[in-house]
N, C-alpha and C positions, 0 to 999 in steps of 0.2 A: 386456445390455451392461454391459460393469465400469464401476466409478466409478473417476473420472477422481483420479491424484493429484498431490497436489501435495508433491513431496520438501522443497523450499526455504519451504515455509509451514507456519505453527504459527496455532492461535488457543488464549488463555490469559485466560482473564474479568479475571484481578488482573493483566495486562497491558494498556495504551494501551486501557482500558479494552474488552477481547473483541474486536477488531479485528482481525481477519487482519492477520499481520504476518509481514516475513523471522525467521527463525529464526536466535534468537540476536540479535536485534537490536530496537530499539524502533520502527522501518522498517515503517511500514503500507503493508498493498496500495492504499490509498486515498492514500497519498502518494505511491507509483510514479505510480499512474493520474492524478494529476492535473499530477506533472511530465510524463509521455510525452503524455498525450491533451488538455492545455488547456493548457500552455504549449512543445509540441513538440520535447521534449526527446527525443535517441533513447535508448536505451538503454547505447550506449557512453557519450555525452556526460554520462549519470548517474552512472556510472564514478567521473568528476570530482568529484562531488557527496561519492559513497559508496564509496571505495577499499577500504576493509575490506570489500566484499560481492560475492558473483562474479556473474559478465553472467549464468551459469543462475540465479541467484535473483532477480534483476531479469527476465528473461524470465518463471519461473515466477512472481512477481506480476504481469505483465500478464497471462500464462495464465488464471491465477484469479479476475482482475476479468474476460477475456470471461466464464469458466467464470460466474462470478456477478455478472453483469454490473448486475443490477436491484439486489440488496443493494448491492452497492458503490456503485452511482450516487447512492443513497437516503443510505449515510451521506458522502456528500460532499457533496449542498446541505444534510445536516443539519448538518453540520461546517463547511460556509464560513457559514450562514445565526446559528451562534451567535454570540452577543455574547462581543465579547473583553474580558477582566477587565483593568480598570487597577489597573496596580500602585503607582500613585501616591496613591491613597486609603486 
């Protein structure tokens, strides 16, 4: 079976630190996934959000979180579970 691609997704380690991300942009697939699938946002209505990026690369990042669905789940309570840096000290 061929491996599945993904035209509208890059990953780059000296980017949003090696994060599957839209291409050409700093737009992780873990930031699609967590506006579409825990705050129920559709995909046009991210549109609003991200006007500079087309509905197939928002599709193709939800693609790629089912496609890696266990990775992405993993860096998303790693990513909500971190502590956030005040920038006031």
């Amino acid at each position: 079976m061929p491996a599945v691609v993904h035209p509208h997704i890059t990953i780059d380690p000296n980017i949003c630190g090696g994060s599957p991300r839209i291409e050409g942009t700093r737009i992780t697939v873990r930031t699609i996934a967590i506006y579409a699938l825990h705050h129920g946002q559709t995909p046009e209505e991210l549109l609003t959000h991200y006007p500079h990026i087309s509905l197939a690369s928002i599709y193709d990042a939800l693609s790629y979180y089912y496609d890696n669905r266990e990775a992405i789940d993993k860096d998303i309570a790693e990513h909500l579970s971190a502590p956030e840096i005040d920038s006031r000290s």
